[in-house]
Backbone as CSV, one residue per row, in Angstrom:
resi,resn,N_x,N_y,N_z,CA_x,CA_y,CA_z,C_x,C_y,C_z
1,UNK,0.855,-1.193,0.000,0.000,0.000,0.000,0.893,1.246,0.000
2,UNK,0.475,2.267,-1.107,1.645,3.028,-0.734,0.983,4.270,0.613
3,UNK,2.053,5.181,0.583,2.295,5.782,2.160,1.418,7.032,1.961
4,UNK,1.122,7.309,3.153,-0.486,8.394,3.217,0.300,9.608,3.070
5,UNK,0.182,10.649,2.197,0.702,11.769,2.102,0.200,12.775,3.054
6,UNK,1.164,13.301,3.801,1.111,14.027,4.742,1.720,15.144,4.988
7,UNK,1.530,16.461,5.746,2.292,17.398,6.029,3.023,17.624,6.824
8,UNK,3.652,16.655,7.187,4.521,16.740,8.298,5.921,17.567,8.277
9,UNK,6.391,18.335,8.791,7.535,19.462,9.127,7.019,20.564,8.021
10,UNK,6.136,20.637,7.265,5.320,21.831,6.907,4.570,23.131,7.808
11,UNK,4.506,24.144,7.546,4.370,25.089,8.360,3.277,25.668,7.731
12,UNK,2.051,26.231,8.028,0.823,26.839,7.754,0.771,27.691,8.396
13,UNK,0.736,28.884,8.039,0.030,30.120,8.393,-1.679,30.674,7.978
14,UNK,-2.529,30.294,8.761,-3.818,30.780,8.813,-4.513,31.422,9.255
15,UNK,-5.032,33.066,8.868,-5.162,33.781,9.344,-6.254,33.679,9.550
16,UNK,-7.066,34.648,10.845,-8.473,34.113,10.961,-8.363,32.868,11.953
17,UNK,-7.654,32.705,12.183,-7.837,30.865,12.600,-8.557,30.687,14.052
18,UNK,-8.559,31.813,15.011,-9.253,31.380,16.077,-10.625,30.484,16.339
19,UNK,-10.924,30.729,15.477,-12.591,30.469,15.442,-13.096,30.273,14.058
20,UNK,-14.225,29.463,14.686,-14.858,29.383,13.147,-14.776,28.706,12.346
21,UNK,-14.543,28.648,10.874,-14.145,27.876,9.742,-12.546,27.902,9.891
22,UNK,-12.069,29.570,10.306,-10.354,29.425,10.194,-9.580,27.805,11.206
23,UNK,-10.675,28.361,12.690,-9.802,26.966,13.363,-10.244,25.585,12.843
24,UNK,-11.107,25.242,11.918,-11.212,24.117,11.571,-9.976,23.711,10.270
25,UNK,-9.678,24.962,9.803,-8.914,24.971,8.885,-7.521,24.750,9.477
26,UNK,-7.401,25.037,10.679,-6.012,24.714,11.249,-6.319,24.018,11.874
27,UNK,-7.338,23.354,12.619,-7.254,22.173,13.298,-7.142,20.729,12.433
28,UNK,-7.690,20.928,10.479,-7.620,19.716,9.853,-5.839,19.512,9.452
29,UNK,-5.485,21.189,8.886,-3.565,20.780,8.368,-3.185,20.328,9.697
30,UNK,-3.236,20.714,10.753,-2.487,20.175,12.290,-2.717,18.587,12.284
31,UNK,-3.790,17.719,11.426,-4.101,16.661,11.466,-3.434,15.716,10.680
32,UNK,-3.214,16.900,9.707,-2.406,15.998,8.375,-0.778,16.152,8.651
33,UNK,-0.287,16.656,10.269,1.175,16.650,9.871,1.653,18.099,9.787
34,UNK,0.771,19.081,9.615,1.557,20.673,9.122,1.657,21.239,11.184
35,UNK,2.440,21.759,11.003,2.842,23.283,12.411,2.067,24.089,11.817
36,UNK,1.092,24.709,12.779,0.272,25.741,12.477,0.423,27.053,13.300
37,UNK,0.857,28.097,12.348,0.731,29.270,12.986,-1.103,30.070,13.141
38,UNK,-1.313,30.542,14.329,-2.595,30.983,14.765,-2.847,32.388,14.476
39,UNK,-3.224,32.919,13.554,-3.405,34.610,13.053,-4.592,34.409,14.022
40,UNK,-4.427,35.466,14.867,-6.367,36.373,15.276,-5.775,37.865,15.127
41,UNK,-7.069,38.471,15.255,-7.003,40.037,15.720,-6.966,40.236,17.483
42,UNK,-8.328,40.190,17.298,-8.745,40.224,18.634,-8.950,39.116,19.507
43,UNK,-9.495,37.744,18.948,-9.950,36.736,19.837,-8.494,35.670,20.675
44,UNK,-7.759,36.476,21.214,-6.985,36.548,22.002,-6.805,34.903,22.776
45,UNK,-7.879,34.997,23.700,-8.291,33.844,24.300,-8.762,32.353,23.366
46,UNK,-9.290,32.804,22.734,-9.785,31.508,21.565,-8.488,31.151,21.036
47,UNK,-7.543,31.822,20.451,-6.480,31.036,19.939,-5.642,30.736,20.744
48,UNK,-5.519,31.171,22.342,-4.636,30.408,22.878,-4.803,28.902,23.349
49,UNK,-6.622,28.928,23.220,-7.434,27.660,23.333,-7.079,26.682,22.692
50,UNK,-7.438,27.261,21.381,-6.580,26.171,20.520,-5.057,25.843,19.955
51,UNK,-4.359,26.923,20.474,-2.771,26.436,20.490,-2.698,25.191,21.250
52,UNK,-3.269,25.306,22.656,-2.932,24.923,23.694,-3.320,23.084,23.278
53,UNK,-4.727,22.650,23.123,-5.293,21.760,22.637,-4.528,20.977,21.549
54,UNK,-3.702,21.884,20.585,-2.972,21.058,19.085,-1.623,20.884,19.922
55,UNK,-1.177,21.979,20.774,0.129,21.724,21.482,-0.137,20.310,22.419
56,UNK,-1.042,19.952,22.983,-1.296,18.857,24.098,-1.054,17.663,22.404
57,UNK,-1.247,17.506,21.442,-1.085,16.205,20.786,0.449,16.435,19.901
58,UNK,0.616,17.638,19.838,2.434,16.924,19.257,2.815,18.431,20.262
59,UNK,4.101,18.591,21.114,4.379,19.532,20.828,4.987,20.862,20.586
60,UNK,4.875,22.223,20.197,5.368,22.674,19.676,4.761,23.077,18.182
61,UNK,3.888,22.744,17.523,3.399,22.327,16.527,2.345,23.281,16.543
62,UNK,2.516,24.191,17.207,1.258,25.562,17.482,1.279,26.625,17.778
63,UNK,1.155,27.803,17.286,1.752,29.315,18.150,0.793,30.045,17.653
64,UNK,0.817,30.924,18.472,-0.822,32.178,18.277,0.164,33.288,17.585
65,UNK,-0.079,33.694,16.641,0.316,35.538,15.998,-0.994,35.915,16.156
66,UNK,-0.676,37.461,16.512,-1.492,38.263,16.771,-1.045,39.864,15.432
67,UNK,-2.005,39.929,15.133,-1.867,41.161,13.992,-2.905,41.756,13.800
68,UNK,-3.026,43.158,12.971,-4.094,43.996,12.506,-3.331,43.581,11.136
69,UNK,-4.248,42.859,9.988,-4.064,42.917,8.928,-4.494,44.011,8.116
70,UNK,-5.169,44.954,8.657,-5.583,45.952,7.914,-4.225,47.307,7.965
71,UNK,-3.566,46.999,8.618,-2.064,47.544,8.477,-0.848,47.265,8.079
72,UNK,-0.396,47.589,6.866,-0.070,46.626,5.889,2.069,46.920,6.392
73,UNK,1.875,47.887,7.689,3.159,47.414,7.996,3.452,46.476,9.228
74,UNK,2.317,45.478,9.572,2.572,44.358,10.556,2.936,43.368,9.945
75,UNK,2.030,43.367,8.220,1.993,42.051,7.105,3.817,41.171,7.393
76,UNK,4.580,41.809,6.895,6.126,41.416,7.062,6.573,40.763,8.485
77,UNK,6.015,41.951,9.087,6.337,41.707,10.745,5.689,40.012,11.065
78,UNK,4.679,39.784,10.249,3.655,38.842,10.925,4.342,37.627,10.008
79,UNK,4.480,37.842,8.470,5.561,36.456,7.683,6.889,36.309,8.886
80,UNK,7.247,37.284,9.617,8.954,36.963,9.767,8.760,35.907,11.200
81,UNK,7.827,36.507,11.945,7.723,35.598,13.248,7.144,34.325,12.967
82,UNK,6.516,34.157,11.754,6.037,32.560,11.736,6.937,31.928,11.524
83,UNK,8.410,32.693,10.309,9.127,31.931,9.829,10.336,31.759,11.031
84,UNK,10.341,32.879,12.239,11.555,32.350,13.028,11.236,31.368,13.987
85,UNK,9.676,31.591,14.398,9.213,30.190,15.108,9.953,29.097,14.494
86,UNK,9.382,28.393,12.971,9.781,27.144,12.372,10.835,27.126,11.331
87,UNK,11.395,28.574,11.071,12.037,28.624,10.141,11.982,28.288,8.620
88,UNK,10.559,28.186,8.510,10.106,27.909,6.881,8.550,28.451,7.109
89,UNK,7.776,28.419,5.632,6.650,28.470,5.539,6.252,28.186,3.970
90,UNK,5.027,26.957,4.830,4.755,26.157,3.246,3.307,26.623,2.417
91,UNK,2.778,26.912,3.757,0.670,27.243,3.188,0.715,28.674,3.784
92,UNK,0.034,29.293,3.114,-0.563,30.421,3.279,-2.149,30.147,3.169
93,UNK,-3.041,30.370,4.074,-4.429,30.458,3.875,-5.067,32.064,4.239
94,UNK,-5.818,32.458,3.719,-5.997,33.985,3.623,-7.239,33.693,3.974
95,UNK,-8.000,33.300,5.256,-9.689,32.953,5.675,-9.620,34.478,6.163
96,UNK,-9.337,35.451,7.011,-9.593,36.190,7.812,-10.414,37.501,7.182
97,UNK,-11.479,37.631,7.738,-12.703,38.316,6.661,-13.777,39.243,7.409
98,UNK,-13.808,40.202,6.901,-15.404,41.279,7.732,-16.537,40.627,6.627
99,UNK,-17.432,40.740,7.679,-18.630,40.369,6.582,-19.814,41.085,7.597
100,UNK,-20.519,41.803,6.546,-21.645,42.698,7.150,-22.003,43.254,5.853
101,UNK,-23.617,43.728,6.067,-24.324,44.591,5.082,-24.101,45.860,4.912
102,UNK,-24.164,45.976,3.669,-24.186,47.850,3.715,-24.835,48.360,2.502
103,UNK,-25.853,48.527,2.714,-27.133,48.649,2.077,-26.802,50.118,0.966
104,UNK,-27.046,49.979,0.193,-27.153,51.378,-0.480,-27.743,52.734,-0.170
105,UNK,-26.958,53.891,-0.199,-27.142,55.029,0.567,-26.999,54.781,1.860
106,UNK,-26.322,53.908,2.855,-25.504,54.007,4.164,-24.213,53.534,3.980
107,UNK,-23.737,53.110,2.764,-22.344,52.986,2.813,-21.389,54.361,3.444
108,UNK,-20.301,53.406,4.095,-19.566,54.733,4.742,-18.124,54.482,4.341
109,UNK,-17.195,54.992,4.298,-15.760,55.181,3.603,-15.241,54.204,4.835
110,UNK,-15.835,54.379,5.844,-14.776,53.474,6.461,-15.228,51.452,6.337
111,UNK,-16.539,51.707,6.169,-17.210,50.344,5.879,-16.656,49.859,4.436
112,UNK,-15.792,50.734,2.951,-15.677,50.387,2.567,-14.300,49.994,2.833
113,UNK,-13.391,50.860,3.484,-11.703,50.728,3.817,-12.096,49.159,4.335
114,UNK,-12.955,49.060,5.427,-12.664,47.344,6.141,-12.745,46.109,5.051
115,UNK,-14.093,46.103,4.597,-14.883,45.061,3.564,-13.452,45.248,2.639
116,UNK,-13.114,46.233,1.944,-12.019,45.882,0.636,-10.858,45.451,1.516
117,UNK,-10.352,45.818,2.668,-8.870,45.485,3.484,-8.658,44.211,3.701
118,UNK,-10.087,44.160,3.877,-9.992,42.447,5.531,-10.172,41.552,4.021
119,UNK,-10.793,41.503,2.636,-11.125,40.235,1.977,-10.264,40.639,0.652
120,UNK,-10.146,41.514,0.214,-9.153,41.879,-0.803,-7.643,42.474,-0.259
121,UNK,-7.420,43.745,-0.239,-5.837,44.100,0.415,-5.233,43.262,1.448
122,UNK,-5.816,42.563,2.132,-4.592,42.161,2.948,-4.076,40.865,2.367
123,UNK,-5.244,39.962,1.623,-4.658,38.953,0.883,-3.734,39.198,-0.073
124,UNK,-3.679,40.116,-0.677,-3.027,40.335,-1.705,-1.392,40.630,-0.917
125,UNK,-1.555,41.708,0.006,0.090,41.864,0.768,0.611,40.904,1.660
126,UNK,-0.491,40.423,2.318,0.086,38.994,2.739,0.869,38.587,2.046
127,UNK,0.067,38.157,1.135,0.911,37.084,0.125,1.789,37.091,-0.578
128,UNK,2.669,38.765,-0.774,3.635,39.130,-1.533,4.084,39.194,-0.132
129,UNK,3.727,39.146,1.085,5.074,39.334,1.846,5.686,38.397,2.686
130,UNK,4.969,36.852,1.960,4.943,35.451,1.878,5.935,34.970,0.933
131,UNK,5.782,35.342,-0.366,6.644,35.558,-1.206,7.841,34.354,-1.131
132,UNK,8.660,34.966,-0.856,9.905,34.825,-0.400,10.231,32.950,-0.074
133,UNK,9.281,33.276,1.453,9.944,32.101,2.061,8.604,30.959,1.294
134,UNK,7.410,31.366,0.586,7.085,29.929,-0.034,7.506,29.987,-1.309
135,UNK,8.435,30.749,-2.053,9.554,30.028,-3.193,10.235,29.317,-2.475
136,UNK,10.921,28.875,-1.467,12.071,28.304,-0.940,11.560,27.090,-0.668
137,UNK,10.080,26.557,-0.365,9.376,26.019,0.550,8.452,25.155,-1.610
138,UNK,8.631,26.175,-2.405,7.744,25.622,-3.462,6.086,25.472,-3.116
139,UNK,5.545,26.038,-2.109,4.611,26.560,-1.223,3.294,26.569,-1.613
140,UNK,2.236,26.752,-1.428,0.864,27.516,-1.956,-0.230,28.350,-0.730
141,UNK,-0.610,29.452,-1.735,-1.765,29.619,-1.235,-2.927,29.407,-1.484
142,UNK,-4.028,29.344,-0.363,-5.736,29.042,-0.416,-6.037,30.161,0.151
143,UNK,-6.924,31.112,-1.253,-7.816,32.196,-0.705,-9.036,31.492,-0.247
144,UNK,-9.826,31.931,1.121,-11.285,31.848,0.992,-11.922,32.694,0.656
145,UNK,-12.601,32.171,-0.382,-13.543,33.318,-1.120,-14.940,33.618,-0.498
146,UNK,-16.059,33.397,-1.722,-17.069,33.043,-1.100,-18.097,32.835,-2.485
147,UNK,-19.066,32.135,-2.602,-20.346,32.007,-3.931,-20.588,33.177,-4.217
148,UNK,-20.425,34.088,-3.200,-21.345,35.224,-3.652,-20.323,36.363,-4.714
149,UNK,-19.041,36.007,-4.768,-18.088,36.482,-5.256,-18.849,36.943,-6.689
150,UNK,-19.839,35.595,-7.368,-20.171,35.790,-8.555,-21.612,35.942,-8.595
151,UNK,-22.322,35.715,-7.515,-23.748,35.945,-7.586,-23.919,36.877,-6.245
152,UNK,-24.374,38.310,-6.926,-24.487,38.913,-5.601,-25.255,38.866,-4.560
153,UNK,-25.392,39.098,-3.351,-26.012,38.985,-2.051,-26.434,40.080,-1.569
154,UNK,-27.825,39.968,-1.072,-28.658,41.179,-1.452,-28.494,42.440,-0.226
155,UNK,-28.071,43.657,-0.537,-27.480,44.205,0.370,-26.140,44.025,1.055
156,UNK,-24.810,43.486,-0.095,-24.114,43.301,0.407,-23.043,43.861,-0.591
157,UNK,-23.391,45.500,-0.837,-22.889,45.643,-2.002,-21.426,46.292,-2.079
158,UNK,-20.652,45.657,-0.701,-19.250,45.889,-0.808,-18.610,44.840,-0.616
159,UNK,-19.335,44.062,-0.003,-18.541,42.702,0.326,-18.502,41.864,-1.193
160,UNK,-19.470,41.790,-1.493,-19.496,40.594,-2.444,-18.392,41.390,-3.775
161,UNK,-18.286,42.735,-4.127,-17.320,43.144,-5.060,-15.515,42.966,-4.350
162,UNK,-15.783,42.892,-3.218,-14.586,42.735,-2.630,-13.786,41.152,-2.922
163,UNK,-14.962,40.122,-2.688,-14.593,38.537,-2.871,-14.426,38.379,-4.115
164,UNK,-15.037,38.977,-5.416,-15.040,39.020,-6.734,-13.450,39.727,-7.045
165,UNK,-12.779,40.698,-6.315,-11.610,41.211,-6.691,-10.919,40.075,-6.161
166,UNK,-10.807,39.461,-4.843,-10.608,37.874,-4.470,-10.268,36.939,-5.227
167,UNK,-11.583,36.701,-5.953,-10.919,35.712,-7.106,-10.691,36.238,-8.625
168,UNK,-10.252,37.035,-8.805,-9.691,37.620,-9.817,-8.237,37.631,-8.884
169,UNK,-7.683,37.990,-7.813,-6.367,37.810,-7.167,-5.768,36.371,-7.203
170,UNK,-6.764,35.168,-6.560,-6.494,33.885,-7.259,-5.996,33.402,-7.953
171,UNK,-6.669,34.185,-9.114,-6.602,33.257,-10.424,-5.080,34.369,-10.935
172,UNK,-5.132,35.614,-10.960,-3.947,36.579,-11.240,-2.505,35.756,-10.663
173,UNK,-2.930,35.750,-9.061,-1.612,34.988,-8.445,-1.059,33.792,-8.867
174,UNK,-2.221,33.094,-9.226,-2.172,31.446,-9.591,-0.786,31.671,-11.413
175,UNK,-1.094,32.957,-11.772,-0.466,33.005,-12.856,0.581,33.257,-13.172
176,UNK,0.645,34.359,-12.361,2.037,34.854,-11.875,3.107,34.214,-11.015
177,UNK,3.094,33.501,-10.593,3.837,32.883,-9.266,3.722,31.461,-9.936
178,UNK,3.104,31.045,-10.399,4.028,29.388,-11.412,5.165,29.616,-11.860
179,UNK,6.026,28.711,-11.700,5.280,27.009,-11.182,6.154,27.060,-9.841
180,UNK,6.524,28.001,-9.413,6.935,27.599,-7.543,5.926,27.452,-7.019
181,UNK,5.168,28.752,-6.861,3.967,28.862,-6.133,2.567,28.576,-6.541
182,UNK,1.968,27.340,-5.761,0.123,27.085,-6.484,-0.392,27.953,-5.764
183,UNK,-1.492,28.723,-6.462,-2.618,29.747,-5.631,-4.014,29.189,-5.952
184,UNK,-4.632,28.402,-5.194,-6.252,28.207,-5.053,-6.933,29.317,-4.366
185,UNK,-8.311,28.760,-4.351,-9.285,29.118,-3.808,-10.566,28.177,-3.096
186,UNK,-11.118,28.575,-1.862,-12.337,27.907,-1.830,-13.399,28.615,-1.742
187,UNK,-14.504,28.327,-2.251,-15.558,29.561,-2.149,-16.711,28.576,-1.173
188,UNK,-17.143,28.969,-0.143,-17.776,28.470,0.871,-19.532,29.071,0.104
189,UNK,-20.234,28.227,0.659,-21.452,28.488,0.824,-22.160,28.750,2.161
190,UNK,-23.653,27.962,2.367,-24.286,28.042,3.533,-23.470,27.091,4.407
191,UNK,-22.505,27.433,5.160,-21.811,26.722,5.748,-21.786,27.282,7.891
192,UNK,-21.715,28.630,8.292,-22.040,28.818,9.368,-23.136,29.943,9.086
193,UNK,-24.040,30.177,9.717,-24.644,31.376,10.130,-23.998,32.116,10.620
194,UNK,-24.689,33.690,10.056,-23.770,34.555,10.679,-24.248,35.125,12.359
195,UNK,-23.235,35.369,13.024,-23.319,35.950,13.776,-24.576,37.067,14.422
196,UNK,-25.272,37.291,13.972,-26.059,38.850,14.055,-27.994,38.070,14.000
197,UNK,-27.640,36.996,14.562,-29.111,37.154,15.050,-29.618,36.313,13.551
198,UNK,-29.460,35.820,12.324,-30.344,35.588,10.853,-31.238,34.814,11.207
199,UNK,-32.792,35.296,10.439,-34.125,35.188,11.073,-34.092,33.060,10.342
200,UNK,-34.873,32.512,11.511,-35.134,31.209,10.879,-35.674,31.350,9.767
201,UNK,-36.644,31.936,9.322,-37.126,32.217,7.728,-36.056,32.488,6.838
202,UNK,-35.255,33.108,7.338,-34.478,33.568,6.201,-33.023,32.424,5.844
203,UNK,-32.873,31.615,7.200,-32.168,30.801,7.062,-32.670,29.308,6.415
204,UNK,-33.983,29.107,6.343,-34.688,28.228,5.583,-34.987,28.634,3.478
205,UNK,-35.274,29.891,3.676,-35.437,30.161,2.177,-33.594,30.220,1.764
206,UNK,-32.691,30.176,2.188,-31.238,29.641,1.757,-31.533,28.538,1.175
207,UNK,-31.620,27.496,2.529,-31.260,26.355,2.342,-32.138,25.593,1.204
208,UNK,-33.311,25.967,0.880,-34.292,25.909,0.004,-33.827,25.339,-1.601
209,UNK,-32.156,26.508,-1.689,-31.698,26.831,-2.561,-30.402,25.947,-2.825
210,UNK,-30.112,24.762,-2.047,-29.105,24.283,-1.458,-29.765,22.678,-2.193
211,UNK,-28.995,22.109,-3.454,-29.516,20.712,-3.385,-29.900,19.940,-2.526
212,UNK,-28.510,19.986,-1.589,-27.987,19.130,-0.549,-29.440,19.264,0.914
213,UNK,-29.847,20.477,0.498,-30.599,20.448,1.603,-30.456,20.681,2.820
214,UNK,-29.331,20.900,2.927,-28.874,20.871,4.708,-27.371,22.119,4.399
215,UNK,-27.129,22.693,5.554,-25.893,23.832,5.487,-24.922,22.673,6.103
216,UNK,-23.647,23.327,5.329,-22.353,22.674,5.340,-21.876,22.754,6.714
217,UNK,-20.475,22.145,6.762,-20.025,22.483,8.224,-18.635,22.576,7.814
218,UNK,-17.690,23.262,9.496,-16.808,24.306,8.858,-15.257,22.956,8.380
219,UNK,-15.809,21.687,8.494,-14.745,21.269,8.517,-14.955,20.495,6.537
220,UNK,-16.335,20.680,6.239,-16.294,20.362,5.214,-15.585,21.697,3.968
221,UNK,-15.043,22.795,4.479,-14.714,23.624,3.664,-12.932,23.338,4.341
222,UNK,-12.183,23.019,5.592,-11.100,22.454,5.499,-10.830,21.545,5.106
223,UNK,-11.806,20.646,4.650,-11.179,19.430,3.895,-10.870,19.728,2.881
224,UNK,-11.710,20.303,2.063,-10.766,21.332,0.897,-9.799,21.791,0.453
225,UNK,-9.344,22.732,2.018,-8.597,23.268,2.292,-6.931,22.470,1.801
226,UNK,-7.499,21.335,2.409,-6.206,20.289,3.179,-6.043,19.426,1.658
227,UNK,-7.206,19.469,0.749,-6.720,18.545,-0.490,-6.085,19.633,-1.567
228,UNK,-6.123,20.698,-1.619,-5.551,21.806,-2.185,-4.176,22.624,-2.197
229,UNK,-3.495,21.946,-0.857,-2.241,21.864,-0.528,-1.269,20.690,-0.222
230,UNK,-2.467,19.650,-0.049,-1.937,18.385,0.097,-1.575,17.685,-0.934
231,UNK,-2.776,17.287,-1.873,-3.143,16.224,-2.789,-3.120,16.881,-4.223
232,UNK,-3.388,18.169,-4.803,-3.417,18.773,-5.498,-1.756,19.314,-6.247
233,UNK,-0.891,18.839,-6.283,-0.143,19.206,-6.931,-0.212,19.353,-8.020
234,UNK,-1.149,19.268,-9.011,-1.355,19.529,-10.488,-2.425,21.113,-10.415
235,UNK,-2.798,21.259,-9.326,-4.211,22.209,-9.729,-3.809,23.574,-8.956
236,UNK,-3.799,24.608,-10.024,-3.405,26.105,-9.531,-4.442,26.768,-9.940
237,UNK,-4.966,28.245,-9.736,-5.682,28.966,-10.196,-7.178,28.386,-10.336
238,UNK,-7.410,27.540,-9.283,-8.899,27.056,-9.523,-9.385,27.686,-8.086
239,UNK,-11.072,27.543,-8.327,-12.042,28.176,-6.764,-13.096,27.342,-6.835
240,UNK,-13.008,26.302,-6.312,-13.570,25.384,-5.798,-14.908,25.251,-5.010
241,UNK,-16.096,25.376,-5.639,-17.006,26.319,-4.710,-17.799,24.777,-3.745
242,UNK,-17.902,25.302,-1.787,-18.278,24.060,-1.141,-19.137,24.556,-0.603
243,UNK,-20.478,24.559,-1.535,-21.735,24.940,-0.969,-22.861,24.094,-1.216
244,UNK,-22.666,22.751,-1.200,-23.471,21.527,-1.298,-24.567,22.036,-2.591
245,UNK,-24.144,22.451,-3.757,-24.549,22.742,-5.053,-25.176,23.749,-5.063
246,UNK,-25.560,24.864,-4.361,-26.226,26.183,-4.208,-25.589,26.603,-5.659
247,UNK,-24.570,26.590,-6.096,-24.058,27.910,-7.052,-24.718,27.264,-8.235
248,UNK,-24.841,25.925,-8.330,-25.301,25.586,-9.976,-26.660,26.223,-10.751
249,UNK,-27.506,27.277,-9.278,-28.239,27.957,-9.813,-29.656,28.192,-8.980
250,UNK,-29.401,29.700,-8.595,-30.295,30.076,-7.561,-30.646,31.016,-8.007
């Protein structure tokens, strides 16, 4: 039988990762073998939760960074400490994301600075200031996108142009940076509810729209994750959409 491909002495940087889809995304590479570095902003406590938890099964194999990605002179600061922790870096995952409405005629300059920073600009400087050490490493990145990138979401008329510049960065990076560097994407669907209260009605006329019938879960968008850096050595510049068939047409 041959041998299970794994990430072992690989290094992942995932931003976002405290919570959510991000820590499932670092709790599945931590599974396959990769050292995971822990990006949060704020949720401080949550990622030391889960350092602590991946550190109890190998360790060493876990460290919390803390950054404002919306300040694009921490970006460097934040590549150099992952790389002196382990001294390499193989994955870049770019999950870390604002998501909120902003309805037409209340858009505000600063609602657009966040929505374009947090899902477009910081992926993009991240990842040039990644650069470096995943040529050395022959490396990739996974943007998370989102469905709505290409079908817009109603009242969401900064975010969803923001995920659309997203995967146009993808597919740009995926082009530019061959053949050292692979650049994917995953575009998530109904996978968590958001935060802010969404009415059961409104979370039923989704799912309505959903073959599958049922909303995803956050580890079915890291499995993705994990075959896109793992198993995928032939596939660059693709966005992979894991929304149990919602996009084929709603």
């Amino acid at each position: 039988m041959p041998a299970v491909n794994t990430l072992s002495g690989q290094v992942a940087l995932v931003t976002g990762a405290a919570r959510r889809i991000g820590a499932a995304i670092a709790t599945q590479l931590h599974s396959a073998g990769a050292n995971v570095a822990i990006h949060y902003r704020g949720s401080a406590e949550d990622a030391l939760a889960l350092a602590e938890s991946l550190n109890a099964e190998r360790t060493n194999s876990a460290a919390t960074f803390q950054a404002d990605l919306l300040d694009m002179a921490q970006l460097e600061t934040l590549v150099s400490r992952v790389c002196d922790w382990q001294s390499r870096l193989d994955i870049l995952v770019n999950n870390a994301s604002s998501f909120y409405p902003t309805p037409p005629g209340t858009i505000t300059e600063k609602q657009w600075d966040d929505l374009l920073g947090s899902n477009l600009k910081a992926p993009l400087f991240l990842s040039q200031a990644a650069l470096g050490a995943l040529r050395e490493t022959r490396g990739s990145i996974v943007n998370i996108v989102d469905i709505h990138a290409l079908r817009p979401l109603k009242d969401h008329t900064v975010y969803g142009p923001a995920k659309a510049g997203l995967a146009m960065l993808t597919r740009s990076l995926a082009k530019d940076l061959a053949p050292e560097i692979r650049v994917n994407g995953v575009a998530p669907g109904a996978i968590l509810w958001p935060e802010d209260d969404m009415s059961e009605a409104t979370k039923q006329s989704i799912l309505r729209q959903v073959p599958l019938e049922r909303a995803g879960e956050p580890d079915d968008i890291a499995g993705c994750v994990l075959y896109l850096v793992r198993d995928a050595a032939y596939v660059t510049g693709q966005i992979i959409a894991v929304d149990g068939g919602r996009s084929v047409g709603w």
